[in-house]
C-alpha positions in Angstrom: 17.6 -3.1 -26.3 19.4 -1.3 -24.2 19.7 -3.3 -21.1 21.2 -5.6 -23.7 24.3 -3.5 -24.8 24.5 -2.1 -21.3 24.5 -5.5 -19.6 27.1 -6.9 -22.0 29.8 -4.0 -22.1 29.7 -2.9 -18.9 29.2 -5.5 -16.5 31.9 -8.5 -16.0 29.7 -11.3 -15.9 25.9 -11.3 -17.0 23.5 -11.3 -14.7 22.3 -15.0 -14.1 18.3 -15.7 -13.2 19.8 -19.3 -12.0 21.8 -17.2 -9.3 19.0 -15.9 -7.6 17.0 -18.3 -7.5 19.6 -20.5 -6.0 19.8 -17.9 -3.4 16.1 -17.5 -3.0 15.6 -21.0 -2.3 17.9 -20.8 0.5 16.5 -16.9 1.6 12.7 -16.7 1.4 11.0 -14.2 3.4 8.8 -16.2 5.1 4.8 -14.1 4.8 1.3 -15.4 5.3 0.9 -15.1 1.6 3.4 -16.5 0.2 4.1 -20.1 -0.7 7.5 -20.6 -0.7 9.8 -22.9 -2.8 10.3 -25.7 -1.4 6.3 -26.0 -1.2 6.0 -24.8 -4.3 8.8 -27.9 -5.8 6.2 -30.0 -4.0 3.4 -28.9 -6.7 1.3 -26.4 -4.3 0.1 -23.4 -5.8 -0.3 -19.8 -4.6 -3.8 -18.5 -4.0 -4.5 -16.1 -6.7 -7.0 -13.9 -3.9 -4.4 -14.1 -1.2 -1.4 -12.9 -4.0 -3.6 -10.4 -4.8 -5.1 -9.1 -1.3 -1.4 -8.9 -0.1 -0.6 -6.9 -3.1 -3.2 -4.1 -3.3 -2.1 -4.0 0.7 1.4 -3.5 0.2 1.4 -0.7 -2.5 3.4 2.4 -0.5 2.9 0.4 2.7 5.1 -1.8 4.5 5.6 -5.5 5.2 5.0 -5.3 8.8 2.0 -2.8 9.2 0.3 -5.3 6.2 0.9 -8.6 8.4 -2.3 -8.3 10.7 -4.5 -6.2 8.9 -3.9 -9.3 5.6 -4.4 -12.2 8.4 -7.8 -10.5 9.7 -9.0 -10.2 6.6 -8.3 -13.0 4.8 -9.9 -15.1 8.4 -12.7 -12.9 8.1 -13.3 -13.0 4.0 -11.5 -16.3 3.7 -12.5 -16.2 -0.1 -13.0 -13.7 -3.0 -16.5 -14.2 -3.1 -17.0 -14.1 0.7 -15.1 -10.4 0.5 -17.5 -9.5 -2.4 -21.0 -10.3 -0.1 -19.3 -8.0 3.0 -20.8 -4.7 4.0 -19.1 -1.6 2.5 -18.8 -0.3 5.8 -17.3 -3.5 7.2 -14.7 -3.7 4.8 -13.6 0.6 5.5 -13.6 0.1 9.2 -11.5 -3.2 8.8 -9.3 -1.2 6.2 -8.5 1.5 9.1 -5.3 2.3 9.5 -3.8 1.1 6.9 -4.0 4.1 4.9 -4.5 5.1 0.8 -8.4 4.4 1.4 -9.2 4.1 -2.2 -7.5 0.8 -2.1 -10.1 -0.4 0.0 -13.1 1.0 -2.3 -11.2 -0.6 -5.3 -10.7 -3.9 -3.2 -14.3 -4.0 -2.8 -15.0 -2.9 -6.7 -13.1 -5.5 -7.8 -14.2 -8.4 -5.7 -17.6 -7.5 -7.3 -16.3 -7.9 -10.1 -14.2 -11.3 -9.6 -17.3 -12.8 -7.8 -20.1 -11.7 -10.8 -18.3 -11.9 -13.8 -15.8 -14.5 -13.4 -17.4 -17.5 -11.1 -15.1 -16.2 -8.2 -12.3 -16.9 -10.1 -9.5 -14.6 -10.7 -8.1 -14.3 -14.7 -5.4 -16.4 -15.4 -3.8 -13.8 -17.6 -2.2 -10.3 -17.7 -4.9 -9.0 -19.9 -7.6 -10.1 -17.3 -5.9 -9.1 -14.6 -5.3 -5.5 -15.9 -9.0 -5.3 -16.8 -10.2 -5.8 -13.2 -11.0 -2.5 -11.2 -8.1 -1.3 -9.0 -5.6 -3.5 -10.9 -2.7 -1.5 -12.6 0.4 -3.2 -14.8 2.4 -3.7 -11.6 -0.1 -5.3 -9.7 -1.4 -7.4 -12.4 2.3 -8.4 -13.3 2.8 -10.0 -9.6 -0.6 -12.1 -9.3 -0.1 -13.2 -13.1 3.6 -14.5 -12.7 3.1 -15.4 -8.8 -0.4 -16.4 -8.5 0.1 -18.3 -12.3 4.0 -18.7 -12.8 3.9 -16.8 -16.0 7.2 -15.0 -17.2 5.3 -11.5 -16.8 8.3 -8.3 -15.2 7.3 -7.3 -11.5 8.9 -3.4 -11.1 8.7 -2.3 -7.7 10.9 0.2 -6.1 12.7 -2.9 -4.6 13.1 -4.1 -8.2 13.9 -0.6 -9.4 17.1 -0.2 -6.6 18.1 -3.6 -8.2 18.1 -2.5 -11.6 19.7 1.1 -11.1 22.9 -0.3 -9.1 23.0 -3.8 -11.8 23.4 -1.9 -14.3 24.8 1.5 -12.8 22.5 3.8 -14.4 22.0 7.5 -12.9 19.3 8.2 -14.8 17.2 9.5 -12.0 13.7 8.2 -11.0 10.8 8.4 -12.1 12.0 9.2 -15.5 14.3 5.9 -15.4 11.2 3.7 -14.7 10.8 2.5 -18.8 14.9 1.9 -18.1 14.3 -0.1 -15.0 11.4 -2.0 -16.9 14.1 -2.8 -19.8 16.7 -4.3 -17.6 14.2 -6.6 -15.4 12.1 -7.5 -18.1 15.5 -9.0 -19.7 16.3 -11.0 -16.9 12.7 -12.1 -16.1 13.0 -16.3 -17.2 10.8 -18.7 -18.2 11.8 -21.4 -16.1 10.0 -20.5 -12.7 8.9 -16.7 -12.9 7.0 -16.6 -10.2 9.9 -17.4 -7.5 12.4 -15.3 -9.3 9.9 -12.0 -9.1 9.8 -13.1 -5.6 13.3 -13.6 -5.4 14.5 -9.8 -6.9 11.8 -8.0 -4.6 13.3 -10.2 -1.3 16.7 -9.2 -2.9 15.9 -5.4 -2.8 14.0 -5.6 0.6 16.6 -7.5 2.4 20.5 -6.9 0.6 20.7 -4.1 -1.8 18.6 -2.1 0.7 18.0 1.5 0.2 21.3 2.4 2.8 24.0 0.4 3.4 23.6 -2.4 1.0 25.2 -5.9 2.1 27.2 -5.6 -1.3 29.1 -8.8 0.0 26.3 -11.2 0.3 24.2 -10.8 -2.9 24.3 -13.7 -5.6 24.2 -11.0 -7.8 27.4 -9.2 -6.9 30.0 -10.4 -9.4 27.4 -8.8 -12.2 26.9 -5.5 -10.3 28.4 -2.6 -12.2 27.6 0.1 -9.2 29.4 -2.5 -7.3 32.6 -2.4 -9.3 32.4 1.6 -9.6 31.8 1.8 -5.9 28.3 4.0 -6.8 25.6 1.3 -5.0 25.1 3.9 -2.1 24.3 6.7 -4.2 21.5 4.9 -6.5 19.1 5.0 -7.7 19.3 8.6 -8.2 15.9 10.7 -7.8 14.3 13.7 -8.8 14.0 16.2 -5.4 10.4 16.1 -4.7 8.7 19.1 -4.4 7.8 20.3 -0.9 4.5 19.5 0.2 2.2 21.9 0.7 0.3 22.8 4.5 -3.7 22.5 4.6 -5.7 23.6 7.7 -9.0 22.4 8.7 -11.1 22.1 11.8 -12.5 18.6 14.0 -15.6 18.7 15.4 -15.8 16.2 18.4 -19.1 16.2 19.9 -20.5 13.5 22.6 -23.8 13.4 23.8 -24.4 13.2 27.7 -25.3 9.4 27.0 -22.0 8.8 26.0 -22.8 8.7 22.2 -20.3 10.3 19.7 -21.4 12.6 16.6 -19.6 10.8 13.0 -20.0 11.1 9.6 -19.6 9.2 6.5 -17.2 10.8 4.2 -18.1 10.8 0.4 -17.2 7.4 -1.9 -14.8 9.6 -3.8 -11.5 11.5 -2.5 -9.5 11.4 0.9 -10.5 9.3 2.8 -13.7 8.3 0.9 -16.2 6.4 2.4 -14.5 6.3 5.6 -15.8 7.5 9.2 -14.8 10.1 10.4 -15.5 13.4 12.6 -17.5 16.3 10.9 -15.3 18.5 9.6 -14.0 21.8 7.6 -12.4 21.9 4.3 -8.7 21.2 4.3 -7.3 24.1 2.8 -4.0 26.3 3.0 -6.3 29.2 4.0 -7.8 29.6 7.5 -10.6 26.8 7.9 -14.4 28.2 7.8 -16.0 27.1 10.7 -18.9 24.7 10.2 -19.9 23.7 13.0 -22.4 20.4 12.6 -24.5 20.7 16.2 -25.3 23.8 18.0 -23.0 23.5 20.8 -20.7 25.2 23.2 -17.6 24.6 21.3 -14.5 24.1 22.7 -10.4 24.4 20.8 -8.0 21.7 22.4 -4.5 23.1 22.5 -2.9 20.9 20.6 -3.3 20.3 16.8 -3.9 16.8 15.2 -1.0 16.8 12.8 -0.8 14.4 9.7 1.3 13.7 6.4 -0.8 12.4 3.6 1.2 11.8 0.0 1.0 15.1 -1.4 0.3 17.4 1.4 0.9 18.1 5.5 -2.3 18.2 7.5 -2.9 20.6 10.7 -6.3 20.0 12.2 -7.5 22.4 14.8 -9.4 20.0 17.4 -13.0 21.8 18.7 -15.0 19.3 21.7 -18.6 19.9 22.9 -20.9 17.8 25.1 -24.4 18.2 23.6 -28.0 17.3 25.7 -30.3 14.4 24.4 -32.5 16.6 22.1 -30.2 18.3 20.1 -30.1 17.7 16.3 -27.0 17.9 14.2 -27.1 19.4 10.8 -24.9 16.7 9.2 -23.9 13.3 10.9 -25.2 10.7 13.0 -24.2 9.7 16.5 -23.1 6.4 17.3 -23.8 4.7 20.8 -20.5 4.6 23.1 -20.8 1.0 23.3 -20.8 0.3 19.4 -17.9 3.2 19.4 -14.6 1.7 18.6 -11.6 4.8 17.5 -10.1 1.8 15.1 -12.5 1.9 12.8 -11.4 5.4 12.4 -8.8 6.3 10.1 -4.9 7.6 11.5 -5.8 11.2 11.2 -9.3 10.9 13.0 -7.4 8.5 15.5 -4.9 11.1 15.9 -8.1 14.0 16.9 -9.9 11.6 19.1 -6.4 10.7 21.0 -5.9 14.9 21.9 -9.4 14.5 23.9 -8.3 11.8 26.1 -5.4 14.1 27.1 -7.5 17.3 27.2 
C-alpha cells in the first residue's frame, strides 16, 4: 500500500497511534458532545444521536457557530425519536442560520427513519449507518468509530492536513483524497478508535493548523516528513478553485399596515429548500425579472443584500411596500408581527430584512 512504503522510506520514525493518544488524553477539546477520555476510561459511552447531530452540524461549518444551535436542539429534541415527532417547520426555523439547509431536511429524513425502522436506535455498524438518509462514508465513519469504538478511518480536512504534511505528499486536493484515505486508514488502531479519530481531528484543528503550524508541539513531529523537508506551511497543496460565478435576483418585503409581514415557503428541494423566506425572483446572472407577489407601490433600497453561497456570489436587489388590509398576494402568506421573529430566516433573508431597518 502505499502509505506503507511511503511511511517506511521516508519518514525517521513511524508514526505511532500510542503517541497521540497519549497526547489526546492530556489535550481534549472539551465540546457538548463529546465524552472525553478520562470519562470514557470510566466505561461511559458516547450518545450515538448527539455524535451524530454534532456531525451533520459541523460539515463545512465551524466549531463555534455549531455550539448553540447543537445545545438548543439537543434541549429541545433531547432524543432521536423526540426530533423525528417535531414539526418540519420547527426544525428549518431552529436550523436558521446555520447554513447548507439540506442538512436540516436530511436531519429530519433520517430521524424518520432511525425512529420507524430501527426502535429509535441508531445502527451499530458502518453499513447501517451509510444506509440512513443524509449519512455519507465520512459521517458514518465518525458515529461508527465514536459513537461504537469501532476501528472505522474518519477523513476530514483536519485529517487530510495531517496526512499531506505526515507523509509530505504534494499531490494536490481533491485528487489526493483516496491518498489521504490510505495513510489514515493505516494508522487507524484497534485498540481505542474512537479517541484516536478524535484525537487526529483535535490534532489538525488545534497544532498542524491550516497557517502557522505549532510544528514544535505535536506528538507526531519526530514522524513528520514535511517537518523534516521544512514543506508543513505549503501543504496540503490544492487545486485553484474556479471563480464563482455572480447571480442577481430581486426581495420583495412587503408589510401590511397591521404590522404583518408577506413570507413564503420555499420548495423541499434546492437552496434553501423548505425554508422561509421573502418572495422573490430567480437568481440568475442575467437581470432579475420582476415578479412582484402583491400589487403594491414598490420601493428599491439602495443597498444590495450581498451573500456567498458554495458555488456562487449572491446580489439581491431589496424592493419594500406597505400594503392596506384587503390586498391579496399572488404567492405567500403574511405572518402576524408578533409571531415575526428575522431568526427563523435564513442569513441571506436576515441580511434583506436588516437593509429595511436602516432604510
Amino acid at each position: 500500500m502505499r502509505a506503507e512504503i511511503k511511511g517506511m522510506s521516508d519518514l525517521r520514525d513511524p508514526p505511532d497511534p500510542s503517541l497521540l493518544l497519549d497526547w489526546y488524553d492530556r489535550h481534549a477539546r472539551t465540546m457538548p458532545w463529546r465524552v472525553g477520555p478520562s470519562a470514557r476510561a470510566q466505561g461511559i459511552r458516547p450518545d450515538p444521536y448527539r455524535v451524530w447531530m454534532s456531525e451533520i452540524m459541523l460539515q463545512q461549518t465551524t466549531v463555534a457557530a455549531v455550539k448553540s444551535y447543537f445545545e438548543a436542539f439537543t434541549t429541545r429534541w433531547p432524543t432521536v425519536s423526540d426530533l423525528a415527532q417535531a414539526e418540519d417547520a420547527d426544525v428549518m426555523a431552529a436550523w436558521a442560520g446555520l447554513g447548507y439547509y439540506a442538512r436540516a431536511r436530511n436531519l429530519l429524513k433520517c430521524a424518520r427513519v432511525v425512529h420507524a425502522d430501527h426502535g429509535g436506535l441508531f445502527p451499530d455498524t458502518y453499513d447501517g449507518l451509510i444506509a440512513l438518509p443524509g449519512i455519507g462514508p465520512y459521517t458514518a465513519a465518525a458515529i461508527a468509530s465514536i459513537a461504537f469504538d469501532l476501528p472505522e478511518t474518519v477523513l476530514d480536512g483536519n485529517v487530510e492536513r495531517v496526512m499531506a504534511r505526515l507523509y509530505d505528499d504534494h499531490t494536490p486536493l481533491p485528487a489526493a483524497k483516496p491518498v489521504f484515505m490510505e495513510y489514515a486508514s493505516a494508522l487507524t488502531p484497534k485498540t481505542r478508535p474512537g479517541c484516536y479519530a478524535q484525537a487526529v481531528m483535535d490534532l489538525g484543528a488545534t497544532i498542524c493548523t491550516p497557517r502557522n503550524p505549532a510544528c514544535g508541539l505535536c506528538p507526531w513531529r519526530k514522524s513528520c516528513a514535511a517537518w523534516d523537508a521544512g514543506t508543513a506551511r505549503d501543504l496540503p497543496k490544492k487545486t485553484p478553485k474556479k471563480r464563482k460565478p455572480t447571480r442577481l435576483g430581486v426581495a420583495y418585503l412587503a408589510r401590511r399596515v397591521d404590522g404583518a409581514w408577506l413570507l413564503e415557503q420555499r420548495p423541499d428541494t434546492g437552496l434553501l429548500g423548505g425554508m422561509l423566506g421573502w418572495p422573490g425572483s430567480d437568481w440568475t446572472e442575467a437581470p432579475p425579472e420582476e415578479n412582484p407577489p402583491i400589487r403594491a407601490e414598490w420601493r428599491t433600497l439602495p443597498t444590495e443584500a450581498r451573500h456567498t453561497f458554495t458555488h456562487f456570489h449572491l446580489k439581491l436587489i431589496v424592493k419594500t411596500a406597505l400594503v392596506p388590509m384587503d390586498r391579496t398576494p399572488v404567492r405567500g402568506h403574511f405572518v402576524d408581527g408578533d409571531s415575526f421573529d428575522p431568526n427563523d430566516l435564513p442569513t441571506v433573508m436576515r441580511k434583506a430584512y436588516a437593509l429595511t431597518k436602516d432604510a
